[in-house]
C-alpha positions in Angstrom: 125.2 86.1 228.5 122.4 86.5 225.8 122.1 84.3 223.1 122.4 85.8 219.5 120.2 86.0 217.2 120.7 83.2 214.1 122.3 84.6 210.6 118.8 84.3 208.9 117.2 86.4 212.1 119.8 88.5 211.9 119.2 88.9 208.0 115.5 89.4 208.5 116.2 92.3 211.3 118.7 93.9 209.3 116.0 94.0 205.9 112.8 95.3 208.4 115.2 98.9 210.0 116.6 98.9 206.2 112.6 99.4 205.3 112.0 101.4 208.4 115.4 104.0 207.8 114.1 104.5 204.2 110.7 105.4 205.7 111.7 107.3 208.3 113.7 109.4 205.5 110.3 109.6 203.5 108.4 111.2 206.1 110.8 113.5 207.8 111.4 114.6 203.6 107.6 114.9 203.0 107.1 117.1 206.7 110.0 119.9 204.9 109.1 119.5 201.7 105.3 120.4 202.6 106.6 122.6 205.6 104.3 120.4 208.1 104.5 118.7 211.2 104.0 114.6 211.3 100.9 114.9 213.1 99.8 117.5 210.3 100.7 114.4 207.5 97.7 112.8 206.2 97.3 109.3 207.7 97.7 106.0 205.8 96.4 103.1 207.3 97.7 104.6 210.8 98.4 108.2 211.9 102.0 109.5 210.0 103.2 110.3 214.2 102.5 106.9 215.2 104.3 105.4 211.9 107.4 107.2 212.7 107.3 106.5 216.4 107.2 103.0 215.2 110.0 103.0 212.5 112.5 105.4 214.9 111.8 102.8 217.5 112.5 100.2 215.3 115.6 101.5 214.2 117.0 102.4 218.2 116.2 98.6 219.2 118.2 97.3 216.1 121.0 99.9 216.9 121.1 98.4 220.8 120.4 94.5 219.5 124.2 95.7 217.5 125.7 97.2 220.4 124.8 94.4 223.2 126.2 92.1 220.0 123.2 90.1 219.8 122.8 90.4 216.3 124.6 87.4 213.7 126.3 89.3 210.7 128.3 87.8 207.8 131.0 90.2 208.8 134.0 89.5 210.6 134.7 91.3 213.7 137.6 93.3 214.1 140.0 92.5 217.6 141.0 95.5 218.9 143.5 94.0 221.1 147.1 95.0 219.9 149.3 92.5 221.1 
């Protein structure tokens, strides 16, 4: 079995896909908003296609980290079990 990550870990992963949701919401609102595609975005400090690739990725690892329940969380699991 994996070892989870600690609460403050957890806390830090949890802030960074928080950041990267919010951007990926910014950009996919600028792309209709201007009618464009990302590659068609002006670039920042990288390309907009690359910044999304990197934020969407972020987001599916964090989602997977949750699912393989690798992640600490100040929330108490639910059992399932009905006995």
């Amino acid at each position: 079995m994996s070892k989870q990550f600690r609460i403050w870990e957890s806390v830090q992963l949890h802030e960074t896909v928080k950041s990267c949701i919010e951007l990926r919401f910014k950009l996919e609102q600028i792309c209709i908003e201007q009618q464009k595609q990302l590659a068609e975005l002006p670039d920042s400090l990288m390309p907009s296609e690359l910044l999304y690739m990197i934020v969407a990725s972020n987001e599916a690892m964090y989602n997977k980290l949750l699912e393989q329940n690798l992640l600490k969380t100040l929330n108490p699991t639910t059992n399932l079990n009905i006995h």
